[in-house]
C-alpha positions in Angstrom: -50.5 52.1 -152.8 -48.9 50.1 -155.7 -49.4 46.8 -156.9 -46.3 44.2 -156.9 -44.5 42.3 -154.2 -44.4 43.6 -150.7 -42.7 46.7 -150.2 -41.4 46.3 -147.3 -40.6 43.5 -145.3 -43.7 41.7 -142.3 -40.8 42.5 -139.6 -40.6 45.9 -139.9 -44.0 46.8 -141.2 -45.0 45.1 -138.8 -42.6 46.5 -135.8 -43.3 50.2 -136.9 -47.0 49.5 -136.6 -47.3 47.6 -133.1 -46.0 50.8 -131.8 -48.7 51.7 -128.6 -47.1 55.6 -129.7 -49.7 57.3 -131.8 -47.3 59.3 -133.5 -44.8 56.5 -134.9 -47.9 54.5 -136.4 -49.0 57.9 -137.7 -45.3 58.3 -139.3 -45.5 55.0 -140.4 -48.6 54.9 -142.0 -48.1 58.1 -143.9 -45.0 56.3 -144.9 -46.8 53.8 -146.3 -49.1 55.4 -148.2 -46.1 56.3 -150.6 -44.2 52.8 -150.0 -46.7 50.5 -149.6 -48.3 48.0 -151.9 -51.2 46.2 -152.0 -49.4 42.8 -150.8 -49.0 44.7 -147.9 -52.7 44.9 -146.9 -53.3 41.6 -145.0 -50.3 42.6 -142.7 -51.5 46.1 -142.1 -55.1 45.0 -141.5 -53.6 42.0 -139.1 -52.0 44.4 -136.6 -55.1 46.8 -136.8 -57.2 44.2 -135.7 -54.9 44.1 -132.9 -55.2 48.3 -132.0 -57.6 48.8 -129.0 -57.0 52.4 -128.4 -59.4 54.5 -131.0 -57.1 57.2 -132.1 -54.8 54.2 -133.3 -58.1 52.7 -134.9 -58.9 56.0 -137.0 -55.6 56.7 -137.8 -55.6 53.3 -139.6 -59.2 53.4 -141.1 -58.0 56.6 -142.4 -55.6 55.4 -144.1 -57.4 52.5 -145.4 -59.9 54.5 -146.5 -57.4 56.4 -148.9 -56.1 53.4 -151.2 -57.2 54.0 -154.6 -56.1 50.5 -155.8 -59.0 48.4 -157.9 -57.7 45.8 -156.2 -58.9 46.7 -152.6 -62.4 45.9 -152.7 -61.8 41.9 -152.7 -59.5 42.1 -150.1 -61.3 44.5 -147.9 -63.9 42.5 -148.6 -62.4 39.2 -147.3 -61.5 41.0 -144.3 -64.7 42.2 -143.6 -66.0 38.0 -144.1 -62.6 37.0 -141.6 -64.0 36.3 -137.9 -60.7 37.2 -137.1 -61.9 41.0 -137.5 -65.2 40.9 -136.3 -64.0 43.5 -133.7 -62.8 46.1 -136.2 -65.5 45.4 -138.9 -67.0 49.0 -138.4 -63.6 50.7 -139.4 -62.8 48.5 -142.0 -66.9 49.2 -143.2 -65.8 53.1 -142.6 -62.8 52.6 -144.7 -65.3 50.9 -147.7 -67.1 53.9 -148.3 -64.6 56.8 -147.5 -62.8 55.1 -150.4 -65.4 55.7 -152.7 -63.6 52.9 -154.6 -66.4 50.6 -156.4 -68.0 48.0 -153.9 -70.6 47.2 -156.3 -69.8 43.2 -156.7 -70.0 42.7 -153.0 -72.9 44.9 -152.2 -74.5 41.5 -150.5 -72.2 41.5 -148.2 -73.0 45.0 -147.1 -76.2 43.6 -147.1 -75.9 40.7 -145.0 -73.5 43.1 -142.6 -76.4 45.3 -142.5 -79.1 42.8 -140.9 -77.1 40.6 -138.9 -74.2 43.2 -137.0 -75.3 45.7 -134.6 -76.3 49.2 -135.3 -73.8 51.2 -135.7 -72.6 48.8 -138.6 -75.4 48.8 -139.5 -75.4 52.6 -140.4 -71.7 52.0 -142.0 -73.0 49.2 -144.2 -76.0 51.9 -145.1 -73.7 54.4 -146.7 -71.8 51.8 -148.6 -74.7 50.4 -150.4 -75.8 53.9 -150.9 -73.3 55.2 -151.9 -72.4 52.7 -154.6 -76.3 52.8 -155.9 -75.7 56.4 -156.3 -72.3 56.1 -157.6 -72.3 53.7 -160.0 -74.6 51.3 -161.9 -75.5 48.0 -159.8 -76.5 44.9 -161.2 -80.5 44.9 -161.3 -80.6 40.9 -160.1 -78.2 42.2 -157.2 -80.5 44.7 -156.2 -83.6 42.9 -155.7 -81.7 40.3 -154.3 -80.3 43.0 -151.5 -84.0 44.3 -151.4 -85.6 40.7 -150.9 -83.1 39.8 -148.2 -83.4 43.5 -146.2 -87.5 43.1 -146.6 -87.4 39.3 -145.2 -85.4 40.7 -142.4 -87.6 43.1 -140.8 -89.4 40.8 -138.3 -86.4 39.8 -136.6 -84.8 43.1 -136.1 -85.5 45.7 -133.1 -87.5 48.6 -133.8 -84.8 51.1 -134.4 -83.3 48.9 -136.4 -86.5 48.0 -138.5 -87.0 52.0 -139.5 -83.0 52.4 -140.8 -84.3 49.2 -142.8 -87.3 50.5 -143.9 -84.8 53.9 -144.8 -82.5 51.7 -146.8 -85.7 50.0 -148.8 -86.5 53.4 -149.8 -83.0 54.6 -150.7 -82.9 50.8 -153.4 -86.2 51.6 -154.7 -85.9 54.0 -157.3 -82.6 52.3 -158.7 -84.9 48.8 -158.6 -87.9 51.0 -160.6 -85.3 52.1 -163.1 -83.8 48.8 -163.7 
């Protein structure tokens, strides 16, 4: 995925995407992994928030989860904020830290997709603050902030969910005791 103008027009990226036909939006998504641009991701994420049938879904976290543009984070990020894609947040979470592209200056979103989603976002949002913290250096202020607002949550959550928190404390720790 480039950066520049839209590589291909909404009509037809959108058309070849809509397909119901698992193997055309294959096709076209491997397409546009060499075509594509990163003006192009608010239209691709648009009709995935559309897909219902979960081989469609992966096939498009998939290939989310292999842009390498710098760029991505923000917008993934504003996708993850949209309401409109409240349903697909787990794949596009998925997509986040498959990428391993640097997540770092949202990491409170992860956070705050951590405590107030269900579980099994939960457990994406997990791996993509962990990941980054091992990854990459992370703003010290960030990480107490992440820690403060994970600790004040544990009341409120179920008890499944309070011992993944508890896990995730743990996991920020030492990166807080280095800082």
């Amino acid at each position: 995925m480039t950066s520049g103008k839209p590589s291909i027009t909404s009509a037809e990226l959108l058309y070849q995407l809509k397909s119901q036909d698992p193997a055309v939006v294959s096709k076209a998504l491997k397409k546009l992994e060499t075509v594509a641009n990163i003006n192009d991701l608010p239209s691709i994420v648009s009709v995935m928030a559309n897909v219902t049938e979960a081989k469609l879904l992966k096939e498009f976290t998939d290939f989310l989860s292999r842009i390498r543009s710098s760029k991505a984070p923000a917008l993934m990020a504003r996708f993850l904020a949209d309401p409109a894609n409240t349903r697909i947040r787990i794949d596009l979470v998925r997509a986040c830290w498959e990428s391993n592209l640097d997540y770092s200056p949202h990491l409170l979103l992860f956070a705050r997709l951590f405590i107030a989603e269900d579980f099994l976002l939960a457990v994406e949002a997990f791996s993509v603050i962990e990941n980054t913290c091992l990854e990459r250096p992370v703003n010290l202020t960030v990480l107490i902030e992440i820690s403060d607002l994970i600790k004040n949550s544990i009341p409120d959550q179920p008890e499944t969910r309070q011992k993944l928190t508890i896990e995730l404390l743990q996991v920020l720790e030492p990166f807080i005791a280095k800082g």
